[in-house]
C-alpha positions as CSV (number, residue, x, y, z in Angstrom):
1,X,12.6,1.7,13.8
2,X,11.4,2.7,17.4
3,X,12.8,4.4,20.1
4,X,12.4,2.3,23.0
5,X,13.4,2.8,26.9
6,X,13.6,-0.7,28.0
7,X,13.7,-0.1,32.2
8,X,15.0,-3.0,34.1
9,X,14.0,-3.2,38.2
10,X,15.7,-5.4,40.4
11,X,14.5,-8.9,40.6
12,X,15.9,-12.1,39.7
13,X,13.7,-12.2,36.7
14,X,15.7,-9.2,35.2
15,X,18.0,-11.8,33.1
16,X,14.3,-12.5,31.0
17,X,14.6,-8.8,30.4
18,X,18.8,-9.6,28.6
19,X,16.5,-11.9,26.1
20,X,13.9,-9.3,25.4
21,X,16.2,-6.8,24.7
22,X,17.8,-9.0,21.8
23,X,14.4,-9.8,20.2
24,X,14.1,-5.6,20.4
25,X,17.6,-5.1,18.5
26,X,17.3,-8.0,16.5
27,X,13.6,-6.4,15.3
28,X,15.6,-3.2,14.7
29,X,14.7,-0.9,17.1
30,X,16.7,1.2,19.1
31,X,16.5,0.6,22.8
32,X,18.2,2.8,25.7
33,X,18.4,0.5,29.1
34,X,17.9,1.9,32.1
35,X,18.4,-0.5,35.3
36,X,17.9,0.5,38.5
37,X,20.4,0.5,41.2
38,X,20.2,-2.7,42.5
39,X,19.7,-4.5,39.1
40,X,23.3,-5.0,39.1
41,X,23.2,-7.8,41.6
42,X,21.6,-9.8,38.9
43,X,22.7,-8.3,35.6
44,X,25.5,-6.1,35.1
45,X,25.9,-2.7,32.9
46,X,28.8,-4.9,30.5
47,X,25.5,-6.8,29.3
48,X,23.4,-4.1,28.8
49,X,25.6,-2.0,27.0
50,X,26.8,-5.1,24.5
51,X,23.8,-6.1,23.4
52,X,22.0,-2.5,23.5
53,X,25.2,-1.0,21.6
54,X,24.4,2.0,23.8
55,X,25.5,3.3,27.1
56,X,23.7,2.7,30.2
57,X,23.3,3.9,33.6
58,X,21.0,4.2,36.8
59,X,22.0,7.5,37.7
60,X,20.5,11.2,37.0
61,X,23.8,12.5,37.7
62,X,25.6,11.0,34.7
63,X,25.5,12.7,31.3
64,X,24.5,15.8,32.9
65,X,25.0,18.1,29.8
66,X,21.9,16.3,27.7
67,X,19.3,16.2,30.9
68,X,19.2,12.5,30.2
69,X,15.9,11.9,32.6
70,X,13.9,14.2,30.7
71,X,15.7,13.3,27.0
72,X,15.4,9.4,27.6
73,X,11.3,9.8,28.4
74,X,11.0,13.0,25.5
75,X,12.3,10.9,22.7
76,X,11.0,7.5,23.8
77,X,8.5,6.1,21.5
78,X,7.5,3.2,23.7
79,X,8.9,2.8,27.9
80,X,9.0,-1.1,28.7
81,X,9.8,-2.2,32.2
82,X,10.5,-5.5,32.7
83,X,10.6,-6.5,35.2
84,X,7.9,-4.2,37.1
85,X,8.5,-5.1,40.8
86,X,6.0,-3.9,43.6
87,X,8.4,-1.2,44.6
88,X,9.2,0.5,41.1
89,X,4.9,0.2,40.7
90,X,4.5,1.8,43.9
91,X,7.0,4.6,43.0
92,X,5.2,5.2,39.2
93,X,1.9,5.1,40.8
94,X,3.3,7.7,43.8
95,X,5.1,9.9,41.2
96,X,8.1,9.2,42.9
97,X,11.0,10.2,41.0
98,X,14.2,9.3,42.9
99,X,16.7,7.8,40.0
100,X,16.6,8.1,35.9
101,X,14.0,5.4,35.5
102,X,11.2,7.1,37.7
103,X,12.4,10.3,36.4
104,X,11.8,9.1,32.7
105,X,8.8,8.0,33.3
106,X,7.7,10.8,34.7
107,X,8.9,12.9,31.7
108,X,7.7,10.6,28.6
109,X,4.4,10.9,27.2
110,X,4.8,7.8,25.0
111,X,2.5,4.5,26.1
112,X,4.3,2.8,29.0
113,X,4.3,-1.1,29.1
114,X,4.9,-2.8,32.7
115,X,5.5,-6.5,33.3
116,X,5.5,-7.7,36.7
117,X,7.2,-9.8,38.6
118,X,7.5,-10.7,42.3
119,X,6.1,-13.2,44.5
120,X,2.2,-13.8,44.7
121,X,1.7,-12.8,48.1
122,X,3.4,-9.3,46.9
123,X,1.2,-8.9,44.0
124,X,-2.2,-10.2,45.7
125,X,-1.2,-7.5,48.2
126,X,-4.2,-4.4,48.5
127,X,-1.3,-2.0,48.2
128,X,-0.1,-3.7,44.9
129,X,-3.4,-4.4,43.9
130,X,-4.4,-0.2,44.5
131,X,-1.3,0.3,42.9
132,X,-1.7,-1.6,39.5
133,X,-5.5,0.1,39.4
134,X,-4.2,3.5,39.5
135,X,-1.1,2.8,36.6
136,X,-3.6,1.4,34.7
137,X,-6.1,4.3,34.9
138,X,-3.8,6.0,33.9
139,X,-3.1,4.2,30.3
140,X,-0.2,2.2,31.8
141,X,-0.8,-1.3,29.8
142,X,0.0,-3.5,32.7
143,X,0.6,-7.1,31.8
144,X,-0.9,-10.1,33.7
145,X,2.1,-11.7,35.3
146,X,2.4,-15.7,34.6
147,X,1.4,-18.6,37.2
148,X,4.1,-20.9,37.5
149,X,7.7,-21.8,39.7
150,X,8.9,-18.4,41.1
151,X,12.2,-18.2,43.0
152,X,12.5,-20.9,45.9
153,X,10.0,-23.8,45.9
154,X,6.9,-21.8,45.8
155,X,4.5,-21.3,43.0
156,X,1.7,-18.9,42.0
157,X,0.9,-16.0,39.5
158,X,3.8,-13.3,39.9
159,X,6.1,-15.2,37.2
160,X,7.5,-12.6,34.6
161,X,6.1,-14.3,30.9
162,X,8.4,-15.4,28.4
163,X,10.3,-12.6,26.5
164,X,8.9,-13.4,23.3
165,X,5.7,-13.7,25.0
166,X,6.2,-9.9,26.3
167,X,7.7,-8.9,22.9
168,X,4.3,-10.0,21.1
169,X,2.2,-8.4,23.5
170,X,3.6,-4.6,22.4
171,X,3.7,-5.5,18.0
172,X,0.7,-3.3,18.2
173,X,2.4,-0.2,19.8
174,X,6.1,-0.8,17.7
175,X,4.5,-1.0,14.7
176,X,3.4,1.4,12.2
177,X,0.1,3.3,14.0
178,X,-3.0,2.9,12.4
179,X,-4.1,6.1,12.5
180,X,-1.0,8.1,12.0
181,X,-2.2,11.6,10.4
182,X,-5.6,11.3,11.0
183,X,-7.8,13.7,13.4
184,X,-10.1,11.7,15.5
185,X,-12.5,13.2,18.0
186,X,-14.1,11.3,21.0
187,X,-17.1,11.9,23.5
188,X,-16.3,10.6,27.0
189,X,-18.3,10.2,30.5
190,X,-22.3,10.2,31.0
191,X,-24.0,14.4,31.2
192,X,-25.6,15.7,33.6
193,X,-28.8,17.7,33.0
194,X,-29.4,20.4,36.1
195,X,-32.7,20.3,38.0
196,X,-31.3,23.5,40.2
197,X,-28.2,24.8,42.0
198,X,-27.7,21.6,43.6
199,X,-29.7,18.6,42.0
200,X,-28.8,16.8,38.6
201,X,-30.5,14.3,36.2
202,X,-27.6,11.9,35.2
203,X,-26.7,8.1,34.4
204,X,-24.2,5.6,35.4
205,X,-21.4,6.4,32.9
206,X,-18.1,6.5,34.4
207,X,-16.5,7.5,31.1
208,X,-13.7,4.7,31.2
209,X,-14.9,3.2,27.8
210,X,-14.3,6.9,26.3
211,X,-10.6,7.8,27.9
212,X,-9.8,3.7,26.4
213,X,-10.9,5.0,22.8
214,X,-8.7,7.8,23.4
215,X,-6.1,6.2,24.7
216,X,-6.1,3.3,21.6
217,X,-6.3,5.9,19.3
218,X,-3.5,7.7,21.0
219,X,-1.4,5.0,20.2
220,X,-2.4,3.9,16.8
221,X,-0.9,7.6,15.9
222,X,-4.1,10.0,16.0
223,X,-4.1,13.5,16.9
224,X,-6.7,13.2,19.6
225,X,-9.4,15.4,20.7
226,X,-11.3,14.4,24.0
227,X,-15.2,16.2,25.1
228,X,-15.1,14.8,28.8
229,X,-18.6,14.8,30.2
230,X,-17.9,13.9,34.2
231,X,-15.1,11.6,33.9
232,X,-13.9,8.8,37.1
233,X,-11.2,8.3,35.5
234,X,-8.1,10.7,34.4
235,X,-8.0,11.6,30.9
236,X,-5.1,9.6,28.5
237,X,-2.0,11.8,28.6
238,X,-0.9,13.3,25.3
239,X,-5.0,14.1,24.1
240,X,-6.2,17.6,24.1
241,X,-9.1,17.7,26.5
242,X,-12.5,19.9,26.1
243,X,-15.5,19.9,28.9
244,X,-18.6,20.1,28.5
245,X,-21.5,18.9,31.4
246,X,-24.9,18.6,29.6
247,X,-26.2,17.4,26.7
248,X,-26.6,20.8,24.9
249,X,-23.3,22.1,25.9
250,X,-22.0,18.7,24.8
251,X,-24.0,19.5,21.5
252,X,-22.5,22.8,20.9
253,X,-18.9,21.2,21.8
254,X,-18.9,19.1,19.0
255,X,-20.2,20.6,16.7
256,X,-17.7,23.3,17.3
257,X,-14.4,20.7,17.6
258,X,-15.5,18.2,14.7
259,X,-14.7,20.2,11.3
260,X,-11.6,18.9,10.6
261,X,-11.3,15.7,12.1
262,X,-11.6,12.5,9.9
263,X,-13.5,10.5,12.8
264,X,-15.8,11.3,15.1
265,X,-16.6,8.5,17.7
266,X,-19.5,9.3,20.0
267,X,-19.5,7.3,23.3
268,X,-20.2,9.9,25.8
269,X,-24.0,8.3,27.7
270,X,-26.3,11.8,26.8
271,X,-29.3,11.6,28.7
272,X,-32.3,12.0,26.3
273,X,-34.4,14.2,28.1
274,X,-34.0,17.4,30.6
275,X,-35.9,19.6,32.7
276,X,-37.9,21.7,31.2
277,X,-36.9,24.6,33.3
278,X,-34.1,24.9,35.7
279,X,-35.3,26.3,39.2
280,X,-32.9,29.4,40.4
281,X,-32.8,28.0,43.9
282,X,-32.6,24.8,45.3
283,X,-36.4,22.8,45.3
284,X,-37.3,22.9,48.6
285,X,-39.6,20.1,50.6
286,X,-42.3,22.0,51.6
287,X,-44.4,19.9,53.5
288,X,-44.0,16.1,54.4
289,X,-45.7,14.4,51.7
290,X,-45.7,16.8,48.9
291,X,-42.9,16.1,45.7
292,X,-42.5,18.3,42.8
293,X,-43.7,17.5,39.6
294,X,-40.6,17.5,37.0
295,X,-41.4,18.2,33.9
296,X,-39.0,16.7,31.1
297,X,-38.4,17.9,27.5
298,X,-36.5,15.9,24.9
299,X,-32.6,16.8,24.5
300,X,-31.4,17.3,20.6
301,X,-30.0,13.6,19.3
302,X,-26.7,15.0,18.6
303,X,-25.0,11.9,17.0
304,X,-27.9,12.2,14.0
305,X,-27.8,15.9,14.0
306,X,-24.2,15.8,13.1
307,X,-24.5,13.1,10.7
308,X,-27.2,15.4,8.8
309,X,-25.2,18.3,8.6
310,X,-22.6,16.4,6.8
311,X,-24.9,17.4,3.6
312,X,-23.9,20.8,3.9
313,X,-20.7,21.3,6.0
314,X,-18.0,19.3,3.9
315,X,-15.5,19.6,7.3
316,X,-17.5,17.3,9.3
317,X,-15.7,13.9,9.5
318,X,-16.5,11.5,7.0
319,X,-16.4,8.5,9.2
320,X,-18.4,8.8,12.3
321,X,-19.1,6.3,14.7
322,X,-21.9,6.0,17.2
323,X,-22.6,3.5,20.9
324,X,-25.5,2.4,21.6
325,X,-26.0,1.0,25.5
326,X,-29.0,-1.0,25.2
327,X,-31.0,-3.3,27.1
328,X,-33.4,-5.8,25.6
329,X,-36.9,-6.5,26.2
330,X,-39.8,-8.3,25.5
331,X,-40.1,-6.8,21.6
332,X,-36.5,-7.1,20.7
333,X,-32.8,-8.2,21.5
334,X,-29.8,-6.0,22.2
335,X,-28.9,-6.3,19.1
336,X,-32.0,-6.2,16.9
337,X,-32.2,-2.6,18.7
338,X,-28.5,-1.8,18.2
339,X,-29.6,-2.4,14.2
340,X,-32.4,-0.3,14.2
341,X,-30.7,2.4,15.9
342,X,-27.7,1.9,13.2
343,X,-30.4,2.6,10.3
344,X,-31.7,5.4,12.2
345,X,-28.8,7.4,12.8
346,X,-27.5,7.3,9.4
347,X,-23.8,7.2,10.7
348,X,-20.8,4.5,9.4
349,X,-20.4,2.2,12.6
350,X,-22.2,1.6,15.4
351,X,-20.7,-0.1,18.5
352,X,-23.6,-2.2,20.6
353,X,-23.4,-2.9,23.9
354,X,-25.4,-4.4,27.2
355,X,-26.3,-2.2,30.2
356,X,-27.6,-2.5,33.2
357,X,-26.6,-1.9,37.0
358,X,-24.2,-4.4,37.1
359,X,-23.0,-4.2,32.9
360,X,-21.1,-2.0,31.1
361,X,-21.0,1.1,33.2
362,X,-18.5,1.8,36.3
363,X,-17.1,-1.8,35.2
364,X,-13.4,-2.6,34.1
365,X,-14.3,-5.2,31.6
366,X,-17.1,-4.5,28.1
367,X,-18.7,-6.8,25.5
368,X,-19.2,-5.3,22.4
369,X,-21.2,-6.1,18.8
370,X,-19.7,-3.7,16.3
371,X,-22.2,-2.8,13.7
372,X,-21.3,-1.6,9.8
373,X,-23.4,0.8,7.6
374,X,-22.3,-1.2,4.5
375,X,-23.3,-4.4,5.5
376,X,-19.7,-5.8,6.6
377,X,-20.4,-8.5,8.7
378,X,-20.6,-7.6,12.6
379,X,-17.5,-7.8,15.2
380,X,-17.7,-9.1,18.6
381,X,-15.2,-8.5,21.2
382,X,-14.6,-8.7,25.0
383,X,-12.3,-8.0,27.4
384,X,-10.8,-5.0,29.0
385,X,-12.2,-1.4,27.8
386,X,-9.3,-0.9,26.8
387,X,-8.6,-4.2,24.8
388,X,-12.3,-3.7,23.3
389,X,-11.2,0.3,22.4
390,X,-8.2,-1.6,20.6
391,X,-10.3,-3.3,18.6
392,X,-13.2,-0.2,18.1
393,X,-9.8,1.5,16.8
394,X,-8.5,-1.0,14.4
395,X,-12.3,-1.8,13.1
396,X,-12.3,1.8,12.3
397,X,-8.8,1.9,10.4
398,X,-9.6,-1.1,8.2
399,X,-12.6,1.2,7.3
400,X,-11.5,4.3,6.5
């Protein structure tokens, strides 16, 4: 059984949420409601309250003694809203906290699942748009609202989906975790190797890939440990977070995190080489055609440097998976690399994937070929980073 918060913002779809809420009792779970104000217009508290078998209210002011808008969000396994209309978005993305349902969500660290609903015009909007971006950045699984009849004679996407539509979309997240007990640590963002006080050697990772692996793993039930190389995006809430900026500090990081975790999933970029020396003061231009000449040393390949010292450290995780962003060429596919590379390395799994300037990095959506050291046959997915983290995650529980 799962704790669930089950928030309700007002919208004529809100009687869709009256049907979810049964599937959610009639699954077993425990669900609190918590409508806003104005949901009453459409559904009253007498509904919620039968077929929740709990009390329910909008207001912070009620039930006082037990802090309910911090209690509600603490002890919440899984917050639903449904429906998510532009304005309760705008107020989660805004950190607004003006009622108990802004409040909890503000106070619960357990995944949040929205489901809008609102006319298209509304949800095409740039403010709704910014809005949906920056929940989801956040690890706010947003769902794609429905095309179809909304209310009055028009018709477009904004349409709330079906409840038992909505109720298969979040299986993953009420049932058992995949990974509950296990210690997994992930490598995030691209390094950046220095040149001098000012100027950096670095790549195009924006680390979203990495924070979606931590996230998924968050919610399949792992304690989480997160090396952030120069992250765009915010870490997952609910992950302890380490930093590290080049590729030897980024060395030294994991190889002082990873005894003691089970998995180790390395998808931080690291550039391979550096500079071989790093000027005191900024290089200056000192005439108008001169450049300097950069010399570049190799960095250390720390994904097969920690798979070798597995031999003789016995607290190095036993499962350790590696990303390779490739790009083919004229002696070999994307894939006939990502092999090669999977044999080189020596590690269990190796997750493949195309790059270039307008692939992969700094993008919302990934394709992915997920390789096994025992010969299992390859994986494919695509999709969001975070749908293809889902899938890195539950490859690597069926695994291990």
């Amino acid at each position: 059984m799962k704790r669930i918060v089950l928030g309700v913002s007002a919208g004529i779809a809100a009687y869709k949420s009256v049907l979810l809420l049964r599937l959610l009792r009639e699954a077993g779970h425990h669900v609190d409601v918590i409508p806003t104000e104005n949901v009453a217009n459409f559904v009253g508290n007498a509904t919620w309250e039968a077929l929740s078998g709990n009390p329910v209210t909008s207001n912070v002011f009620d039930v006082v003694d037990t802090v309910n808008h911090v209690r509600l969000g603490q002890q919440a396994d899984l917050v639903m809203i449904v429906p998510a209309t532009a304005d309760i978005m705008a107020k989660a993305a805004s950190g607004l906290a003006d009622d108990l349902l802004t409040g909890t969500l503000l106070a619960t660290r357990a995944p949040v699942v929205m489901a809008p609903a609102m006319h298209t015009e509304m949800w095409q909007h740039p403010a709704t748009v910014a809005n949906v971006q920056t929940l989801r950045d956040r690890g706010v699984r947003v769902i794609e609202p429905a095309s179809g009849r909304l209310t009055g004679k028009d018709s477009g996407p904004g349409r709330l989906p079906e409840p038992e539509e909505i109720f298969a979309s979040v299986q993953d997240l009420l049932s058992e975790p995949l990974l509950a007990g296990t210690k997994v640590l992930i490598t995030a963002g691209g390094t950046r190797e220095p040149l001098d006080p000012v100027r950096f050697l670095g790549n195009r990772s924006s680390g979203r890939q990495g924070v979606a692996l931590a996230q998924a793993a968050r919610d399949a039930g792992a304690t989480v440990t997160l090396i952030a190389t120069h992250l765009e995006v915010p870490a997952p809430h609910g992950v302890q977070l380490v930093h590290a900026s080049s590729a030897l500090e980024l060395r030294e990081a994991v190889f002082t995190h990873a005894p003691g975790n089970d998995v180790l999933i390395m998808n931080a970029a690291v550039a391979d080489f550096r500079p071989a020396t790093i000027e005191n003061s900024k290089i200056k231009k000192r005439d108008e055609h001169s450049a300097p000449v950069i010399e570049l040393v190799r960095n250390p390949d720390i994904l097969a440097d920690i798979v070798a010292a597995r031999k003789d450290e016995p607290a190095l995780p036993e499962f350790i998976v590696g990303f390779a962003a490739e790009t083919g060429d004229e002696q070999g596919t994307v894939l006939e690399y990502g092999q090669a590379k999977l044999e080189r390395k020596g590690c269990e799994m190796l997750v493949v994937n195309e790059v270039g300037a307008s692939l992969t990095f700094g993008q919302e959506t990934n394709a992915i070929h997920v390789l096994f050291a025992d010969g299992s046959a390859a994986v494919e997915s695509s999709g969001s980073k975070l749908e293809v983290a889902r899938v890195v995650i539950e490859q690597i529980s069926n695994a291990i």
